[in-house]
VEXDREN-2710 file (C-alpha; in Angstrom, 1 decimal):
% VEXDREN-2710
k/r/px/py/pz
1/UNK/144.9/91.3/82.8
2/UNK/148.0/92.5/84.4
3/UNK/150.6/89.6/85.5
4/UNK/150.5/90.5/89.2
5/UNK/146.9/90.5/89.4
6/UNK/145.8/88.2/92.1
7/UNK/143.9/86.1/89.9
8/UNK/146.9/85.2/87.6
9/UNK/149.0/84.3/90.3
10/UNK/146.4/81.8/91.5
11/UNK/146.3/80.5/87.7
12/UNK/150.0/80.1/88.0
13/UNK/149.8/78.3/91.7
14/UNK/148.4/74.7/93.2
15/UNK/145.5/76.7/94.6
16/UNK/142.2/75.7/93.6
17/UNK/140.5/78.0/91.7
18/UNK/136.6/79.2/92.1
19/UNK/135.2/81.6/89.8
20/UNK/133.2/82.9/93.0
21/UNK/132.5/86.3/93.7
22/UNK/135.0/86.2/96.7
23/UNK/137.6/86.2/93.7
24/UNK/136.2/88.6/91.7
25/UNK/135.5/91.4/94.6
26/UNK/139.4/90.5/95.7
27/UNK/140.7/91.7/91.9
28/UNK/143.0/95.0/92.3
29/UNK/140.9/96.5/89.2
30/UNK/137.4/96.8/88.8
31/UNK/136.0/94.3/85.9
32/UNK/133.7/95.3/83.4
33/UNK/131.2/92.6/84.1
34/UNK/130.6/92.5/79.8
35/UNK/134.4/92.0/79.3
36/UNK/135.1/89.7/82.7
37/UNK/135.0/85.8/82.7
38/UNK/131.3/85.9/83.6
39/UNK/130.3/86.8/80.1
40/UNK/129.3/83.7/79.1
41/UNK/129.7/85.2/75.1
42/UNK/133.1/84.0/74.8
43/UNK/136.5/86.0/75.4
44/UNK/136.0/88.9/72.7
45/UNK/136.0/91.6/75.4
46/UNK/138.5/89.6/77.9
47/UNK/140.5/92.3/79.7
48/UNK/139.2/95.6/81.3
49/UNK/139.9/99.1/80.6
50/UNK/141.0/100.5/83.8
51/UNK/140.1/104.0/81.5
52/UNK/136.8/103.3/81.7
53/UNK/136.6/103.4/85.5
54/UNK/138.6/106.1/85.9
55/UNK/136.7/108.2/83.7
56/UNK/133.4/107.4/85.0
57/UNK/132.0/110.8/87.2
58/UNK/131.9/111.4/90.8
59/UNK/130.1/113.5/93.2
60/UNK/131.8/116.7/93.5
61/UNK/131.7/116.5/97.3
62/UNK/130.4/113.8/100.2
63/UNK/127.6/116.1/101.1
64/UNK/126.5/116.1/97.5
65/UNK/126.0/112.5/97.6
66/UNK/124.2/112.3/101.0
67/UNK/121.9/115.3/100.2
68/UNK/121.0/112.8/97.0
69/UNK/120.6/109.6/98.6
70/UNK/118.4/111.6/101.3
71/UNK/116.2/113.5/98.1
72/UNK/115.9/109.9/96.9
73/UNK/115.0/108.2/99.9
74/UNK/112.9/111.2/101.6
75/UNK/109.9/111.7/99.2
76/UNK/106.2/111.8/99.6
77/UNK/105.4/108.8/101.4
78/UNK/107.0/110.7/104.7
79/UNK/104.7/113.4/104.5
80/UNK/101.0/111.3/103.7
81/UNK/101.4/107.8/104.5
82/UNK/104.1/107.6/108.0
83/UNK/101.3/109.9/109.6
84/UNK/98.3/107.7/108.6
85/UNK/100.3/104.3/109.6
86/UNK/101.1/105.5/112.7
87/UNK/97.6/106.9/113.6
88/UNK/96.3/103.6/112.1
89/UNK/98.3/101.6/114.3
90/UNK/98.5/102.3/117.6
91/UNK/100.1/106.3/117.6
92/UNK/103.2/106.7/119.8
93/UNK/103.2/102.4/120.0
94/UNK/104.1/101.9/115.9
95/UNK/107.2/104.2/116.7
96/UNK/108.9/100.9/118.1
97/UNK/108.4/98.1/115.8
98/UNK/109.4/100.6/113.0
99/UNK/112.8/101.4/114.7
100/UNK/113.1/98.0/115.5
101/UNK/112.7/97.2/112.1
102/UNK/114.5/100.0/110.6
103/UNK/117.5/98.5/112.6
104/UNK/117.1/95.2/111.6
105/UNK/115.6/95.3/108.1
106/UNK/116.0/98.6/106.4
107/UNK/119.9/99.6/107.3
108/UNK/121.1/96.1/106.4
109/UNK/119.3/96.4/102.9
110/UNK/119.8/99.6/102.3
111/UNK/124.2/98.7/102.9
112/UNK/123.7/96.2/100.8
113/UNK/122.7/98.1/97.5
114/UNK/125.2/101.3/98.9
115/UNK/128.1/98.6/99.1
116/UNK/127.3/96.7/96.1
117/UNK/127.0/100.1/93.8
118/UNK/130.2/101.8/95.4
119/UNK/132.5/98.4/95.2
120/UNK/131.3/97.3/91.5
121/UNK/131.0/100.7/89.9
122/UNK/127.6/100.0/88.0
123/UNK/124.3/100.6/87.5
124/UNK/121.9/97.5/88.9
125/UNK/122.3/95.6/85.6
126/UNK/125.8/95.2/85.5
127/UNK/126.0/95.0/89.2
128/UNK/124.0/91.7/89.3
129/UNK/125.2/90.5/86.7
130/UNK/129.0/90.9/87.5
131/UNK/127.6/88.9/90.4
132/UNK/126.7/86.2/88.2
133/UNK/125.2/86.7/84.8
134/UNK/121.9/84.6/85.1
135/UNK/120.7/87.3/88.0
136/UNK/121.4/90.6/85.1
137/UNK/117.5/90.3/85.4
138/UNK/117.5/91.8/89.1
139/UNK/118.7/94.8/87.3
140/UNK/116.5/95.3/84.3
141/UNK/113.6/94.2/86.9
142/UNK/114.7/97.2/88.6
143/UNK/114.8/99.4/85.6
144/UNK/111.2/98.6/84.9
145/UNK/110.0/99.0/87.8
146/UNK/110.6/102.7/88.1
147/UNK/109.5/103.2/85.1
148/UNK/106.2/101.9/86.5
149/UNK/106.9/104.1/89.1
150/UNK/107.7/107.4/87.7
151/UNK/105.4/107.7/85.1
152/UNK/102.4/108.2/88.1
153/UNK/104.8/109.4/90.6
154/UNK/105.7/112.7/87.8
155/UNK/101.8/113.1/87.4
156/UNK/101.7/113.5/91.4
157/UNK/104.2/116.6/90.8
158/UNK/102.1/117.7/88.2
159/UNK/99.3/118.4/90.5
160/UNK/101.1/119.8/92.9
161/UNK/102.1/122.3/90.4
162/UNK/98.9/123.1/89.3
163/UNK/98.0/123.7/93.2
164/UNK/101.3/126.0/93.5
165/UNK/99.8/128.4/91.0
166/UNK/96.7/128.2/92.2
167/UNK/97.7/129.3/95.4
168/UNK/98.9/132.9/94.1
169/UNK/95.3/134.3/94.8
170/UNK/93.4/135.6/97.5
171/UNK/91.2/133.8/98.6
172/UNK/92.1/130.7/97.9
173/UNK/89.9/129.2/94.9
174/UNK/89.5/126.2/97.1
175/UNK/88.3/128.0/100.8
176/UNK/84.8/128.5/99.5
177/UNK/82.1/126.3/97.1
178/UNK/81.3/128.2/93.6
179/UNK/78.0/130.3/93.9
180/UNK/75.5/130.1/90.2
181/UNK/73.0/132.6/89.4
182/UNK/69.8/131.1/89.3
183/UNK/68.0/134.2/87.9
184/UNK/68.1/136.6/90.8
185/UNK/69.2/133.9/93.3
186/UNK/72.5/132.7/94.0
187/UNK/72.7/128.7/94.8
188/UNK/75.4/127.3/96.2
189/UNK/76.6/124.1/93.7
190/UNK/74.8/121.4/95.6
191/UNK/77.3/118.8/94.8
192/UNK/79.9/121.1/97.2
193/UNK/77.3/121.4/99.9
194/UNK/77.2/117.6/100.3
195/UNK/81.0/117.5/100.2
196/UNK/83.2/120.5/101.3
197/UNK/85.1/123.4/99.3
198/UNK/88.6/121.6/99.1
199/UNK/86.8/118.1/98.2
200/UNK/84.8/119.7/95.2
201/UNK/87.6/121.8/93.9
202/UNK/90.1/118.6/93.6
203/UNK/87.5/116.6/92.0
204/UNK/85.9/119.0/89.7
205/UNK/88.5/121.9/89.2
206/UNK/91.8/119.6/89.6
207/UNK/90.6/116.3/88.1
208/UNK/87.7/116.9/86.7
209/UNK/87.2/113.2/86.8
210/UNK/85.0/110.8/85.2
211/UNK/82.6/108.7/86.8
212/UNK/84.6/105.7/86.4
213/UNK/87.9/104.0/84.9
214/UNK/86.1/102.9/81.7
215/UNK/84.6/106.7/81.3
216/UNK/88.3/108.3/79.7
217/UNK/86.4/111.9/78.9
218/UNK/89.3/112.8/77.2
219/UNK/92.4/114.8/78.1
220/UNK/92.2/117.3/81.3
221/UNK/94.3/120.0/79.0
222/UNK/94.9/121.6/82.7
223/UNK/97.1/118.3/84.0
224/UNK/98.6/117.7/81.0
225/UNK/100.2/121.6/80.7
226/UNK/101.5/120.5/83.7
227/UNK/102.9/117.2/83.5
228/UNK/104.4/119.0/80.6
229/UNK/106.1/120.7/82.8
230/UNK/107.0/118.2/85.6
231/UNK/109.1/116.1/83.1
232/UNK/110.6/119.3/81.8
233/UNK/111.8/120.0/85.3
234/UNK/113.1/116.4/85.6
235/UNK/115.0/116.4/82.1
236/UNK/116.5/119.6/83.3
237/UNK/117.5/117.9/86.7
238/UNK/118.6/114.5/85.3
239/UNK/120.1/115.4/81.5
240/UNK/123.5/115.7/82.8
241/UNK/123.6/112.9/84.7
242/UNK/125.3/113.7/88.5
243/UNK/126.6/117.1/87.2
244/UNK/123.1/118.7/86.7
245/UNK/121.1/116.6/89.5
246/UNK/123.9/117.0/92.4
247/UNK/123.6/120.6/92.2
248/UNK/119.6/120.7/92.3
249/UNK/119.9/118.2/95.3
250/UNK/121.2/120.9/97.4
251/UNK/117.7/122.7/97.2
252/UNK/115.6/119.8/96.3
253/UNK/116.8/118.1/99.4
254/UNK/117.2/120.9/102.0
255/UNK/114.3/123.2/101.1
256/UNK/111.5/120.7/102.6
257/UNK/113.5/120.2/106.7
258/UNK/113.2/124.7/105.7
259/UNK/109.1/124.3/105.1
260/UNK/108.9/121.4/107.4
261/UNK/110.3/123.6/110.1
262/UNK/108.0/126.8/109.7
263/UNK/105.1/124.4/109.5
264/UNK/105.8/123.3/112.7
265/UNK/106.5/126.5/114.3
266/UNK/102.9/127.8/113.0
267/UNK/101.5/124.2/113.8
268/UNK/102.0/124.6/117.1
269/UNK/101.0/128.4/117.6
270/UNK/97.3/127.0/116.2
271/UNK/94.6/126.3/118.9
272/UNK/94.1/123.0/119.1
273/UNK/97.7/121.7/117.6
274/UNK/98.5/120.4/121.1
275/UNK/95.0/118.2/120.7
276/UNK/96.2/116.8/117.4
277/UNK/99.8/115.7/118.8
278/UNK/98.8/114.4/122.1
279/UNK/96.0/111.9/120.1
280/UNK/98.6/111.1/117.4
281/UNK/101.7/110.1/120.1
282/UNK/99.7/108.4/123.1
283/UNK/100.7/105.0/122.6
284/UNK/98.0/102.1/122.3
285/UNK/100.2/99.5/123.7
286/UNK/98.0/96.6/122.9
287/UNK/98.6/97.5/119.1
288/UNK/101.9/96.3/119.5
289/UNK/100.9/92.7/120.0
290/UNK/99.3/92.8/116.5
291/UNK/101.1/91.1/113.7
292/UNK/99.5/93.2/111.2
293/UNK/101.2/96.3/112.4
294/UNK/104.6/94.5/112.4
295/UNK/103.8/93.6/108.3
296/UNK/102.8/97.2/108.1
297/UNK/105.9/99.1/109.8
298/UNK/108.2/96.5/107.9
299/UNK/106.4/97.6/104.4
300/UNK/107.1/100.9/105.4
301/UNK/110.8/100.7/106.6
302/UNK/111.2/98.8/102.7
303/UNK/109.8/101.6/100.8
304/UNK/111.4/104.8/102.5
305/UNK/114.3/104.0/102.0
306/UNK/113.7/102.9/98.5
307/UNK/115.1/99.3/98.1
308/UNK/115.2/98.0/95.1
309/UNK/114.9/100.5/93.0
310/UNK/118.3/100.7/91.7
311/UNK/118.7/104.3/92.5
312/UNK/120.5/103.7/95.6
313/UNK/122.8/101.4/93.4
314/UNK/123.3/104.3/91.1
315/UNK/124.0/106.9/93.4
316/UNK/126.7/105.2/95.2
317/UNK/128.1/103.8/92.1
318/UNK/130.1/107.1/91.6
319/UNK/131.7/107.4/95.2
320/UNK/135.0/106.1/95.6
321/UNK/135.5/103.1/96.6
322/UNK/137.1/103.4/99.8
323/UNK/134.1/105.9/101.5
324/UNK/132.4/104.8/104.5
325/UNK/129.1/103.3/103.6
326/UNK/128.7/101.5/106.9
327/UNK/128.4/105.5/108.0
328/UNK/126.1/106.4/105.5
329/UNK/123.9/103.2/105.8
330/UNK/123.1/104.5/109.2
331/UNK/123.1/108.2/108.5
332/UNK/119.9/108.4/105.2
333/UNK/118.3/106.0/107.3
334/UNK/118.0/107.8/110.3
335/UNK/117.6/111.1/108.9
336/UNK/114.5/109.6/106.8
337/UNK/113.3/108.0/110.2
338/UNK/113.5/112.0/111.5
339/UNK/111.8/113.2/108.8
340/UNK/108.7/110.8/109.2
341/UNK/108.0/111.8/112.7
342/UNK/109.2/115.9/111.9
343/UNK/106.3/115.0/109.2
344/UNK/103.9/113.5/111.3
345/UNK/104.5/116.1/114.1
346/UNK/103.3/118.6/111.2
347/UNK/100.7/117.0/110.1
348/UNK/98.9/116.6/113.1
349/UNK/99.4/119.4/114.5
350/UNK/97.7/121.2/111.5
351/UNK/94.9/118.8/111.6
352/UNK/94.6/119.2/115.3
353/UNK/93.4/122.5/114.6
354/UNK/91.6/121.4/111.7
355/UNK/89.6/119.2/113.9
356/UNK/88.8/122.1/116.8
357/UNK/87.1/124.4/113.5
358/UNK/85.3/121.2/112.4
359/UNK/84.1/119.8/115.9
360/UNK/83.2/124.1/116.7
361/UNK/81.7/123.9/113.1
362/UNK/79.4/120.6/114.6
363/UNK/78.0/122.5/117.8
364/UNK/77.1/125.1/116.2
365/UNK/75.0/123.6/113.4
366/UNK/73.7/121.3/116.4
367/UNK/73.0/124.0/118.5
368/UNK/70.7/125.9/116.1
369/UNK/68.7/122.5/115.8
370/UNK/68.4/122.4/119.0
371/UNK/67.0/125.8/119.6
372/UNK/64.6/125.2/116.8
373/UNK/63.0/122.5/118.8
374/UNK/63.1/124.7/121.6
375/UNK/61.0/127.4/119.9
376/UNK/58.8/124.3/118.9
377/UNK/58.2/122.8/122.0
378/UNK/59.7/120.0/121.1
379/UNK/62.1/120.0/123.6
380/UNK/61.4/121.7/127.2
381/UNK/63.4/124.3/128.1
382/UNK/63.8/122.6/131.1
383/UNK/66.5/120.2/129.7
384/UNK/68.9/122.6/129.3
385/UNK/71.5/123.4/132.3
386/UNK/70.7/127.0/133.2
387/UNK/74.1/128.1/132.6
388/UNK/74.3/127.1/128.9
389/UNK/74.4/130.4/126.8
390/UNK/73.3/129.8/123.2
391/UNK/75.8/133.0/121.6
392/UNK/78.7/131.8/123.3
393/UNK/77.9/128.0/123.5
394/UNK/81.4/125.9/124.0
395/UNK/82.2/122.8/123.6
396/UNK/82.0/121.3/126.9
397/UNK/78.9/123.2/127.2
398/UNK/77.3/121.6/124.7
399/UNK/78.5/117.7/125.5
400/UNK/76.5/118.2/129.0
401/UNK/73.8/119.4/127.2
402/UNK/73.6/116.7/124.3
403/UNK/74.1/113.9/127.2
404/UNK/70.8/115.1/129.5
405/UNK/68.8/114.7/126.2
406/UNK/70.0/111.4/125.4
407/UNK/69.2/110.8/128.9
408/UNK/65.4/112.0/129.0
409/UNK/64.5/111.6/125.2
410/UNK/66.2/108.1/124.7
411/UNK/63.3/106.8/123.1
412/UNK/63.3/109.0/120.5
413/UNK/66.4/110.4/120.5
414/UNK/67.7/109.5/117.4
415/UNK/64.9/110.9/115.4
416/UNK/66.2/114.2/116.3
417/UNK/69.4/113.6/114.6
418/UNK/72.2/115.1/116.7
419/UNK/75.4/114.4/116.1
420/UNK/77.8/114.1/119.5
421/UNK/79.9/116.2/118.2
422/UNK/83.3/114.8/120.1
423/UNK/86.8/115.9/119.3
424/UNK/88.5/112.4/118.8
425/UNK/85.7/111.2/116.2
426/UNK/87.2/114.2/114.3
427/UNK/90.9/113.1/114.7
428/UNK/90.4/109.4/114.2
429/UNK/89.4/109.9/110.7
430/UNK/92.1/109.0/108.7
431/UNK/93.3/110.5/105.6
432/UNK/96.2/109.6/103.6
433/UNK/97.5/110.0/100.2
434/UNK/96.5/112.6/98.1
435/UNK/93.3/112.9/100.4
436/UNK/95.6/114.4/102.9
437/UNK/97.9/116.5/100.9
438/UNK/95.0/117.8/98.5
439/UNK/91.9/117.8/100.5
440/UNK/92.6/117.6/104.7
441/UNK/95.5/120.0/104.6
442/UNK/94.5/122.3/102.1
443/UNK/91.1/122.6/104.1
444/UNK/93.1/123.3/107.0
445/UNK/95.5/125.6/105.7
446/UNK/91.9/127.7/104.2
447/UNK/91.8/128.9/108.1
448/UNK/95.6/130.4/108.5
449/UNK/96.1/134.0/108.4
450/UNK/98.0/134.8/105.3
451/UNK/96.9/131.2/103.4
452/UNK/97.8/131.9/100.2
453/UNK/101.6/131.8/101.6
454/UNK/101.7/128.7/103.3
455/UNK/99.8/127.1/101.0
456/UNK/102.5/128.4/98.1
457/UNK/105.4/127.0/100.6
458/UNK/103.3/123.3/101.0
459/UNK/102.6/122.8/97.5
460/UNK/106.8/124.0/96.5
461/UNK/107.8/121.5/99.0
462/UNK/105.7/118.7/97.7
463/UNK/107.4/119.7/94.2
464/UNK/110.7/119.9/95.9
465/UNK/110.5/116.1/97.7
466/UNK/108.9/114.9/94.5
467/UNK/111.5/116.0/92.3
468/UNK/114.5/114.3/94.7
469/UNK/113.0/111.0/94.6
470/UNK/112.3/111.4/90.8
471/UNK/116.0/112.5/90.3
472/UNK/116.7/109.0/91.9
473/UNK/113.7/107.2/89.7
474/UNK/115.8/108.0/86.8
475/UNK/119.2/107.1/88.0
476/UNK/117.7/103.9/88.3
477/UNK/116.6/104.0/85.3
478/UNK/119.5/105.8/83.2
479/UNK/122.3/104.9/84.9
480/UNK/122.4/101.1/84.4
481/UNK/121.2/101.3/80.4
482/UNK/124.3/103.7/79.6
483/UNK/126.9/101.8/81.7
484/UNK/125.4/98.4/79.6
485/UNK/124.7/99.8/76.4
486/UNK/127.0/103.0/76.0
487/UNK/124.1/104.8/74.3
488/UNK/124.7/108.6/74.8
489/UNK/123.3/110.0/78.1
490/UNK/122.1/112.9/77.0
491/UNK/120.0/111.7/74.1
492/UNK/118.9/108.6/76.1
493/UNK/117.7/111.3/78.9
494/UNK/115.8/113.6/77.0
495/UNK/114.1/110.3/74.9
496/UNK/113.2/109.3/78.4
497/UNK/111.8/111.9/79.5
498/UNK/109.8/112.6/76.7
499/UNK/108.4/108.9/75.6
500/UNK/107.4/109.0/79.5
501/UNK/105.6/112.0/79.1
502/UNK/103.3/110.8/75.9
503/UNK/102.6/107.8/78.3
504/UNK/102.0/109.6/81.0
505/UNK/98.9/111.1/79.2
506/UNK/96.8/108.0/80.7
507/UNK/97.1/109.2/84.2
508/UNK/95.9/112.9/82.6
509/UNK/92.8/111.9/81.4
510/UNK/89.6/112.9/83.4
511/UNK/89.5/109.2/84.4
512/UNK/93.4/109.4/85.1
513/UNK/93.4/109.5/89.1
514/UNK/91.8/105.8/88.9
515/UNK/95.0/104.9/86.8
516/UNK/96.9/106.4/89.9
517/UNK/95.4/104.4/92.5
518/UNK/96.0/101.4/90.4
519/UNK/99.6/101.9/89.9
520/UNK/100.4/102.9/93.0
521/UNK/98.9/99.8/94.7
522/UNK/99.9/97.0/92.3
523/UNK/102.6/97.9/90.4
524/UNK/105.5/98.1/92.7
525/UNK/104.5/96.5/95.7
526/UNK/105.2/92.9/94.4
527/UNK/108.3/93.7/92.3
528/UNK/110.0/95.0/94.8
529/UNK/109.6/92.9/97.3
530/UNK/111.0/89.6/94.7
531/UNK/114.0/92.2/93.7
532/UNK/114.8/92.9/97.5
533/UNK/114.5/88.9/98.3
534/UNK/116.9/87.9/95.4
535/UNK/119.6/90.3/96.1
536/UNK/119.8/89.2/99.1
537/UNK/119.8/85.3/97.2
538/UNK/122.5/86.7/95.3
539/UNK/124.5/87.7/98.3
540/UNK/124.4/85.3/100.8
541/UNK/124.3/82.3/98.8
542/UNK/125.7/83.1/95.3
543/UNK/128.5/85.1/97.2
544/UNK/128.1/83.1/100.3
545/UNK/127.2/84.1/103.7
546/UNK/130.7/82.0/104.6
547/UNK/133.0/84.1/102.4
548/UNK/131.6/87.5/104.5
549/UNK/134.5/87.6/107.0
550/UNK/136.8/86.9/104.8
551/UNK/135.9/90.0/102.7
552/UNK/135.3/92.4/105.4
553/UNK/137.3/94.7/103.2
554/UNK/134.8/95.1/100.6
555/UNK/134.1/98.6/100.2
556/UNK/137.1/99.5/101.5
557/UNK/139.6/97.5/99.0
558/UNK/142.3/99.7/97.1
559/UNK/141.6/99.8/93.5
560/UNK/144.8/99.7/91.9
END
């Protein structure tokens, strides 16, 4: 340790010494947390190579870093769960306990990890554990985690690449249900006719899933081609570390806002988009006084920005140590609040049109009942308003209609089985998750002119948002096992990637999407929430909360 370090001139002084992290964040050079006085194995490795540091990479510009943090934070949770929260809870009303939130939860936390990572120079292991040894677990907690993570999050790519090529046909193999010869007669597959076209065709075709989690059926050879390929893309993203994934970023990250965008434009040129919007954004105020939707938005704010993970940790840990982080804290945040409502501006503007073909779709197959008890004198033609034209039957015509025979046949109304056929019971049924991405939009997207094209641009943006939060996934992953253990990134990489691939053959199975669901509800959720709670443990009372002001300087100390 050099003789004018700070440290060895409070060794040499009256002062009282504390081994606190107030001491350690004040040393000129960064500390190797393996060779520093917190390694409780003795003094072998007692002095740190200021080489090491310096030779660790960096981002080749700012924007090169913020285009990653966004890829990272930005992923697939904007697009088919912000949507379905904020129609769940209350439309236009959620909007304000997640900014609220967002304010007071999710840039705080997200700071923390972009401070800790930039000051420290590590990946989450040897962060927390430069913060004091017994918390290195934090760190490898993190590490497993997104190993939970990405080996279902990769499969979700997967699909979506087996959609994207898919999509290169006309019509789309999902707009209509398959049609078998029964000798001379065609018969539509009854399983489709109960369902729909899109429904069938990601069950059957795409999954071809078993009847339940026990049932494996074997390998879907389909899915597992292209998971092959999902991981491939991601060792090819990730091998070199920030040189190889910095430079995909500036696609990976910019090319969904592009898709985002034309979406919207074509959203809103649909009949019935403005339907969709309005019902999404009008605000049911009394779903604010709900404590549920409070626990919901805050789950939310947590996960977009992806806390905990330790790929925010790894990201910043090859900026300089004097950038702004305060600015950047504020900046991914916002930009990922942006991108949930650009998202959910999309999304229901497509399934505002959706809805008009389905609710049309209703009156139609209502009307034709109806005129068939007509002709059967089961109903009197005197119930129907004498302006109501069967061949170009509307909507409104047909609610008048439906509500004088409720009136007049109430007693036996319901044995004629109409259906009311209203608009907002079409929008009110929510669909998240790969029911919205797979099933709901691809339905929707059936009924554009030209479908084969958007649906080509969805499916590459799904791939694109994917892949930037996966890039991150393995930061978290990669980064903090090199900087510990040296191992050779490269070779580590590539043995990632592939010993995640032979695992990932569980979620490929026919009975694979139940392994999905499973993962994706349990195995984060939890974790992440005790990583999130004892960083901040490790900072405000391993650190201290009272030592704050006095280090106001900490990620923007000189190094040397």
């Amino acid at each position: 340790m050099p003789k004018n370090s700070k440290v060895t001139q409070r060794e040499h002084s009256s002062e009282h010494v504390t081994e606190s992290v107030a001491d350690l964040l004040a040393l000129e050079e960064p500390v190797d947390y393996k060779q520093s006085i917190l390694n409780v194995a003795g003094e072998a490795g007692g002095k740190q190579k200021v080489a090491d540091v310096e030779d660790r990479p960096a981002w080749n510009s700012k924007l090169q870093y913020i285009l990653a943090q966004i890829g990272f934070s930005v992923g697939l949770g904007n697009i088919w769960r912000f949507p379905y929260l904020c129609q769940k809870n209350g439309g236009g009303a959620y909007l304000v306990p997640y900014l609220v939130l967002l304010i007071i939860i999710g840039i705080p936390l997200f700071f923390l990890e972009l401070a800790v990572g930039q000051r420290i120079r590590r990946g989450s292991i040897g962060v927390w554990h430069y913060v004091c040894p017994r918390l290195g677990g934090i760190g490898f907690s993190s590490c497993i985690v997104c190993l939970f993570v990405g080996l279902y999050y990769n499969v979700i790519i997967g699909w979506s690449i087996f959609y994207f090529f898919k999509s290169f046909q006309y019509p789309l193999p999902w707009s209509e249900c398959p049609v078998a010869r029964n000798g001379t007669a065609a018969v539509v597959e009854p399983e489709c006719e109960k369902s729909s076209a899109t429904t069938y065709f990601w069950y059957r075709e795409a999954l071809d899933i078993s009847n339940s989690i026990s049932e494996s059926g074997g390998l879907n050879w389909k899915m597992t081609l292209c998971l092959l390929v999902a991981w491939g893309i991601v060792g090819m993203a990730v091998v070199k570390g920030i040189q190889s994934s910095g430079k995909v970023m500036y696609f990976s990250s910019l090319f969904p806002y592009v898709v985002l965008a034309c979406f919207l434009v074509r959203g809103l040129l649909l009949r019935g988009a403005v339907d969709g919007i309005l019902h999404m954004f009008t605000p049911k105020l009394d779903k604010m006084l709900d404590p549920q939707v409070w626990r919901e938005a805050a789950t939310q704010v947590f996960f977009a920005l992806g806390l905990g993970f330790g790929g925010v940790i790894a990201f910043s840990s090859y900026n300089k140590q004097d950038n702004n982080c305060h600015f950047d804290a504020a900046l991914v945040s916002f930009i990922n609040f942006f991108t949930s409502v650009l998202a959910t501006l999309v999304v229901f503007a497509v399934l505002g049109f959706k809805a008009n073909i389905m609710n049309e779709k209703c009156v139609v197959e209502n009307a034709e009942k109806i005129l068939g008890y007509l002709n059967t004198d089961v109903l009197s033609r005197a119930l129907i308003p004498p302006h109501v034209n069967f061949s170009h039957l509307t909507t409104k015509d047909y609610a008048e209609m439906y509500k004088v025979i409720k009136t007049v046949k109430e007693d036996h109304f319901s044995a004629l089985g109409l259906d009311p056929c209203l608009l907002e019971d079409e929008l009110d049924k929510s669909v998240q998750g790969t029911g919205l991405a797979f099933i709901a939009f691809t339905e929707a997207m059936t009924h554009f002119p030209a479908s084969p094209f958007w649906s080509v641009m969805f499916f590459l943006m799904l791939i694109n948002l994917g892949l930037g939060s996966m890039i991150g996934t393995m930061a978290g992953i990669t980064t903090p096992i090199i900087d510990t253990f040296k191992v050779p990134k490269e070779m580590f990489t590539v043995g990632c990637c592939v010993f995640a691939f032979f695992v990932g053959l569980l979620f490929v199975q026919r009975s694979g999407n139940y392994f999905v669901t499973m993962f994706d509800d349990y195995s984060a959720t939890l974790p992440l929430t005790v990583i999130v709670i004892l960083e901040n443990v490790a900072v405000a009372w391993i650190y201290g909360t009272k030592n704050l002001p006095a280090s106001r300087n900490f990620t923007h100390m000189p190094s040397g």
